[in-house]
C-alpha positions as CSV (number, residue, x, y, z in Angstrom):
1,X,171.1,-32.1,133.1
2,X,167.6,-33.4,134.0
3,X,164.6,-31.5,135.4
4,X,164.6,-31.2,139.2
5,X,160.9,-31.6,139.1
6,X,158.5,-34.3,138.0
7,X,157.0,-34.2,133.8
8,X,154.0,-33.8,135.8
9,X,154.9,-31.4,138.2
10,X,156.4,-29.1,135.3
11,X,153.1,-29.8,133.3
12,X,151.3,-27.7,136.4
13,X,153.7,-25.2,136.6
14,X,154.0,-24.3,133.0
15,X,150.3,-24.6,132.5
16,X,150.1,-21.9,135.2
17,X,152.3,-19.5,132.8
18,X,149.2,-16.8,131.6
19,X,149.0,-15.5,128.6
20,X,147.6,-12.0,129.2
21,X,148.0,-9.6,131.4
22,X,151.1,-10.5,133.0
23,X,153.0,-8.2,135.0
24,X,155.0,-6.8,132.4
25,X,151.7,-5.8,130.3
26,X,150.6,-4.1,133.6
27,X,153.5,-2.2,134.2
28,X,153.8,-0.8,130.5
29,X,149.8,-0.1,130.6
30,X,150.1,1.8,133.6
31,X,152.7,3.9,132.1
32,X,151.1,4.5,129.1
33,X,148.2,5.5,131.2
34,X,149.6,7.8,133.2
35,X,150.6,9.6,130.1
36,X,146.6,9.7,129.0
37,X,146.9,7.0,126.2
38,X,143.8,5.4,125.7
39,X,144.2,1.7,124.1
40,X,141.8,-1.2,123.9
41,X,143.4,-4.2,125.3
42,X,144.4,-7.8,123.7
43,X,142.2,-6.7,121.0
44,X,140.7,-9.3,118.6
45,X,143.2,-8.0,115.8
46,X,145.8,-10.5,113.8
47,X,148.3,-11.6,115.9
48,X,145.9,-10.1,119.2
49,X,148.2,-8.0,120.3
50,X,148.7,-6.7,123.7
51,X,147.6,-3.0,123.2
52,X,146.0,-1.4,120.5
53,X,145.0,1.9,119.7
54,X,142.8,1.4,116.0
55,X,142.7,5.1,115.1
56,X,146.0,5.7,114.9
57,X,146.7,2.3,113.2
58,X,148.9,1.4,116.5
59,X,150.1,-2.1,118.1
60,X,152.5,-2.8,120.9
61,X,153.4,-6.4,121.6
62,X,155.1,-6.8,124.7
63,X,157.1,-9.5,124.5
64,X,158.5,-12.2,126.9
65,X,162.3,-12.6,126.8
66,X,161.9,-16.3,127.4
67,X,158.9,-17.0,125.0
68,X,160.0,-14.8,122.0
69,X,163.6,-15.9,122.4
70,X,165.1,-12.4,123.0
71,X,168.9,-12.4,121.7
72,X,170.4,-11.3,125.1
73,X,168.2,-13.0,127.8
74,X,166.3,-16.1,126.7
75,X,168.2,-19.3,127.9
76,X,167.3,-22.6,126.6
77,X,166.4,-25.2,129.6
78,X,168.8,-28.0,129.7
79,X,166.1,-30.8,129.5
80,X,163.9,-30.8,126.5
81,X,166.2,-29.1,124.8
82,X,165.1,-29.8,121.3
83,X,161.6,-28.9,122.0
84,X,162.4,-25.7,123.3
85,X,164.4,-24.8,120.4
86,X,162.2,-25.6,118.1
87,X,158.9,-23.9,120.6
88,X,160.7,-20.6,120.8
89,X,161.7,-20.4,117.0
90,X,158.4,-21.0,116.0
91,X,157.5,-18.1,118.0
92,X,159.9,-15.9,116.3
93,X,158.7,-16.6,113.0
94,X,155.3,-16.5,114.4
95,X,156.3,-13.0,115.3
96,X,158.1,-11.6,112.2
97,X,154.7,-12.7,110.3
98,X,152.9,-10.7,112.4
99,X,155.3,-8.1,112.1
100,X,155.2,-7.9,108.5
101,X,151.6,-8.3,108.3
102,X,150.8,-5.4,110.1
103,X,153.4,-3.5,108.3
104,X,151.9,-4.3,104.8
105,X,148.8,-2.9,106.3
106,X,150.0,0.5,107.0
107,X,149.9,0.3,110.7
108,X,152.7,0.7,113.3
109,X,153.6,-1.9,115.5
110,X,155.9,-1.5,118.3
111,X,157.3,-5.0,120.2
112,X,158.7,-4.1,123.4
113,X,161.0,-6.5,125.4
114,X,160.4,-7.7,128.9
115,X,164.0,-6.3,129.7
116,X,163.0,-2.7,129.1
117,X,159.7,-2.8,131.1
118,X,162.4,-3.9,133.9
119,X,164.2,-0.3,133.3
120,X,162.6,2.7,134.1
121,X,164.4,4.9,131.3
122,X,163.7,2.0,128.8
123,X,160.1,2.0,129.5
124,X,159.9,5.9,129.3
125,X,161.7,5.6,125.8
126,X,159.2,3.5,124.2
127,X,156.6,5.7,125.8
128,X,157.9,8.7,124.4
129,X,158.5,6.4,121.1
130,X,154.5,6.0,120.9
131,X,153.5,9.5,122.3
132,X,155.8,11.2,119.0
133,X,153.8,8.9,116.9
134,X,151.0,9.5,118.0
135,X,151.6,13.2,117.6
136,X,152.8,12.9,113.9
137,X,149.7,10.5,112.9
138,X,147.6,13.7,114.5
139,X,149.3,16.2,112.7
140,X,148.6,14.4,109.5
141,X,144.6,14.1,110.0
């Protein structure tokens, strides 16, 4: 199946596509928030992820289901279809680096999907998920 717009016209509409501070990243922050967690934002850390909170060793990624090629809800355009493949996998690995890296570190990292900031429950379960953590890291100091 081909594209229904123009290699130009798709050029301008993906270049449009932001990196930060998308909808989804507002909608978690304003949860998280609302619950008085205080994070810096797309901090200059490896991987820059999308919140982080350095004295409790805390990063959340929230993550596209398009652009980190989530299991249940990414779908592969028809045109291009090679490139995409190859685009999104390289963003998976890019992310399971990341992943590890902060892991070896000693730090927590929490990736949350674009699906669950479209569920209210699923966005108060990761909140919850960071507030217990939070509360242990405390308990220790």
């Amino acid at each position: 199946m081909t594209d229904s717009v123009s290699k130009k016209t798709r050029s301008l509409i993906m270049s449009h596509i932001k990196s930060k501070n998308t909808v989804i990243e507002k909608v978690f922050r304003y949860f998280l928030w609302k619950e008085g967690i205080r994070y810096r934002l797309n901090s200059k850390l490896f991987g820059k992820p999308d919140i982080s909170i350095k004295k409790y060793k805390l990063v959340v990624f929230v993550d596209s289901c398009f652009w980190h090629g989530c299991k249940e809800h990414c779908r592969i355009p028809h045109s291009n279809t090679k490139y995409w493949k190859e685009k999104i996998n390289r963003n998976i690995t890019r992310d399971n680096e990341v992943s590890q890296y902060y892991v070896d570190n000693g730090w927590k990292i929490i990736r949350i999907w674009e699906h669950q900031i479209n569920d209210t429950r699923e966005i108060q379960k990761s909140i919850k998920k960071i507030l217990l953590y939070i509360k242990s890291v405390k308990e220790d100091l």
